[in-house]
C-alpha positions in Angstrom: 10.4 -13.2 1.1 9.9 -9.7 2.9 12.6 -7.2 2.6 14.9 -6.8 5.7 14.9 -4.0 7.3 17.5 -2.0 8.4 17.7 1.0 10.4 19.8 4.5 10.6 19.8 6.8 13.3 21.7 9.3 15.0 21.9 12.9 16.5 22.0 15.9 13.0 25.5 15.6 11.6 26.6 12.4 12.8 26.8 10.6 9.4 23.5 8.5 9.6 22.9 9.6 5.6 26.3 9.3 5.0 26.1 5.2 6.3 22.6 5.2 4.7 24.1 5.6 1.5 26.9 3.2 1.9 24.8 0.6 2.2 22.5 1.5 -0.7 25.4 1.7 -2.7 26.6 -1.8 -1.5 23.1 -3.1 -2.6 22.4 -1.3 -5.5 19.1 -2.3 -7.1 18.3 -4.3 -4.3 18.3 -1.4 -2.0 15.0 1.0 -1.3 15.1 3.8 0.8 12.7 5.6 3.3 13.8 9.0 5.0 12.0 9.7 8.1 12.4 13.4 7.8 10.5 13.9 4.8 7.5 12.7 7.1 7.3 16.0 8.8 3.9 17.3 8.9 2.3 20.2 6.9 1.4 22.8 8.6 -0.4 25.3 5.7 -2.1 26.6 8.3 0.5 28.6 9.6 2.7 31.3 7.8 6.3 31.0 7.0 7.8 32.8 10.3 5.2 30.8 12.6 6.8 27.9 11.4 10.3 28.5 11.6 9.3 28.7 15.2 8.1 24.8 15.2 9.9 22.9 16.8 11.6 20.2 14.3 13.4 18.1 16.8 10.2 16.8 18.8 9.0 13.5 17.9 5.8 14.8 17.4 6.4 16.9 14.5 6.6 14.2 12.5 3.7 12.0 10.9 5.3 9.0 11.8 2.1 7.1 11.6 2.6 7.2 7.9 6.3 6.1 8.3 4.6 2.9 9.7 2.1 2.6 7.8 5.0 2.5 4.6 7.2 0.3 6.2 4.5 -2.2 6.6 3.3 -1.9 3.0 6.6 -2.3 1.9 7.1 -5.7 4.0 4.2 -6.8 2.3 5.3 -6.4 -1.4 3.1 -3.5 -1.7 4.5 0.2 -3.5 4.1 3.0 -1.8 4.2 7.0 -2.7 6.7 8.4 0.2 6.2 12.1 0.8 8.4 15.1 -0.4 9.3 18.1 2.0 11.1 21.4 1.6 13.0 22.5 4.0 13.3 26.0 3.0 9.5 27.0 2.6 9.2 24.0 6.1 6.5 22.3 3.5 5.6 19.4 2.4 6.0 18.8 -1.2 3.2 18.3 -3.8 4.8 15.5 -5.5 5.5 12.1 -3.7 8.0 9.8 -4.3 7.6 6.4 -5.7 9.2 3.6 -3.7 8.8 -0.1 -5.0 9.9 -2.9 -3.0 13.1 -4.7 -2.7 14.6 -7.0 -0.8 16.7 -4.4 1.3 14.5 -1.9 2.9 16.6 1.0 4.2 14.8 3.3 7.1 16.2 6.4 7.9 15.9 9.1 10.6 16.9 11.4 14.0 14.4 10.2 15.8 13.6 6.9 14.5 14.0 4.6 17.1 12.0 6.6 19.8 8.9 4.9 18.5 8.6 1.3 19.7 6.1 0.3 16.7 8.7 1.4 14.3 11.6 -0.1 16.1 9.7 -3.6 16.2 9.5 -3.6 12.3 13.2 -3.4 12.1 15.4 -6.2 11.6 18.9 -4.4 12.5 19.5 -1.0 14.0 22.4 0.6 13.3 23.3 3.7 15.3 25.4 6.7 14.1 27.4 8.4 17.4 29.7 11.1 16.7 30.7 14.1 19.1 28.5 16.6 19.4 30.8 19.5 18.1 31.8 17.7 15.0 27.8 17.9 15.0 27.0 21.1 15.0 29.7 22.3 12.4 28.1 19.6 9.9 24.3 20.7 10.6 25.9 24.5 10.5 27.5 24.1 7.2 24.5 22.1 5.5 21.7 24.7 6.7 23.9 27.6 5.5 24.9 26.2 2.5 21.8 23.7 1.0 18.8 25.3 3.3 19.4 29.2 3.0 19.4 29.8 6.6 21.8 32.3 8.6 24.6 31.5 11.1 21.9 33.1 13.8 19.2 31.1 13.0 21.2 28.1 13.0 22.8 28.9 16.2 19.2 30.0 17.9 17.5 26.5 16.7 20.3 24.6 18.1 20.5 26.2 21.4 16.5 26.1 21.3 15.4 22.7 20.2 18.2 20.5 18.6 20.4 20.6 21.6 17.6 19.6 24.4 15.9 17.2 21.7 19.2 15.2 21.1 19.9 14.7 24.6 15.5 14.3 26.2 15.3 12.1 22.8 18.0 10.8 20.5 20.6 10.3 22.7 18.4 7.7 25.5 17.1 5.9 22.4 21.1 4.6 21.3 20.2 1.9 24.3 18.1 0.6 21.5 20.4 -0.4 18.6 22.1 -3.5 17.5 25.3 -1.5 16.1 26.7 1.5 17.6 28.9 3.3 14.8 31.1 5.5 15.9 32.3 8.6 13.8 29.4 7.6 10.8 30.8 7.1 7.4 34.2 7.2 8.1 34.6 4.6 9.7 35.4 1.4 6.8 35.8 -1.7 9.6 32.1 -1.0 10.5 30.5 -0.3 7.5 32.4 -3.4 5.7 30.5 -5.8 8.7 27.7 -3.9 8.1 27.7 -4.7 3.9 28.7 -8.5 4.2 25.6 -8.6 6.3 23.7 -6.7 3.6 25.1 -8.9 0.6 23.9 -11.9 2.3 20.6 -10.7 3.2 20.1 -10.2 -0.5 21.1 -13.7 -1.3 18.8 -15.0 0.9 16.2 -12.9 -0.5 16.9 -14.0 -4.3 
């Protein structure tokens, strides 16, 4: 049987990874992951302050072509070689990572149901909303902390492109989702629904 395919999405901070986890962690082996954000394209083109002016939070700066085109092989039994990025050097990575089928296919991204291809090969979408400030202190403390930026260039981006992204992009496509989460990973009624449903998709898959 083809894997079912589940869905993550939310504005930065929300606790999308944070849900995306739970549930690989409720299947286990059965459980293979794809992170949209490691789709973004490479631009080697362009030096290192040229692309910290890109703007990150536009649909189109990711190749989500290949997201597809992974999804698909994926649904088809097929192994695929998921790409790497560095969000540091804003590269994409030389090595790929290996994902092999399984009956849970977990897809995961900002910006993932604005594309109607990729929301037609998903089976549930589950959609992280949290309040924007609790947001921003998240993304502020994981780009400071795990991506070596400043408090400025954090604060510029956001005010830039995250903000206006969230709200032209992420925010209209919540109309989209099966299951609206509210406040991510900390919230245990939802995510217990959300892993019964998982644990018997994988029964029905054995």
């Amino acid at each position: 049987m083809r894997p079912y395919v589940v869905g993550v999405a939310g504005g930065t901070g929300s606790g999308k990874t944070t849900v995306a986890r739970k549930v690989v962690e409720g299947g286990g082996a059965d459980v293979c992951v794809l992170e949209h954000d490691t789709y973004y394209r490479d631009r080697p083109d362009l030096s290192y302050d040229e692309r910290c002016q890109l703007n990150f939070d536009h649909p189109e700066s990711l190749e989500t072509s290949l997201l597809l085109e992974h999804i698909r092989a994926i649904k088809r039994g097929e192994t695929v070689h998921a790409p790497t990025y560095d969000f540091k050097t804003h590269r994409r990575g030389e090595t790929t990572r290996v994902v092999t089928p399984a009956p849970i296919l977990v897809v995961e991204g900002i910006l993932l149901f604005v594309d109607e291809a990729v929301r037609a090969e998903l089976d549930l979408k589950l959609f992280v909303d949290t309040d924007a400030d609790i947001r921003v202190l998240r993304r502020v403390r994981r780009d400071m902390e795990k991506r070596g930026r400043t408090f400025e260039s954090v604060r510029q981006q956001y005010y830039d492109t995250v903000r206006p992204m969230h709200l032209q992009f992420v925010e209209p496509s919540k109309r989209w989702a099966d299951v609206i989460i509210p406040e991510g990973g900390k919230n245990m009624v939802a995510l217990d629904l959300i892993l019964t449903k998982i644990r018997s998709e994988v029964l029905a898959r054995r």
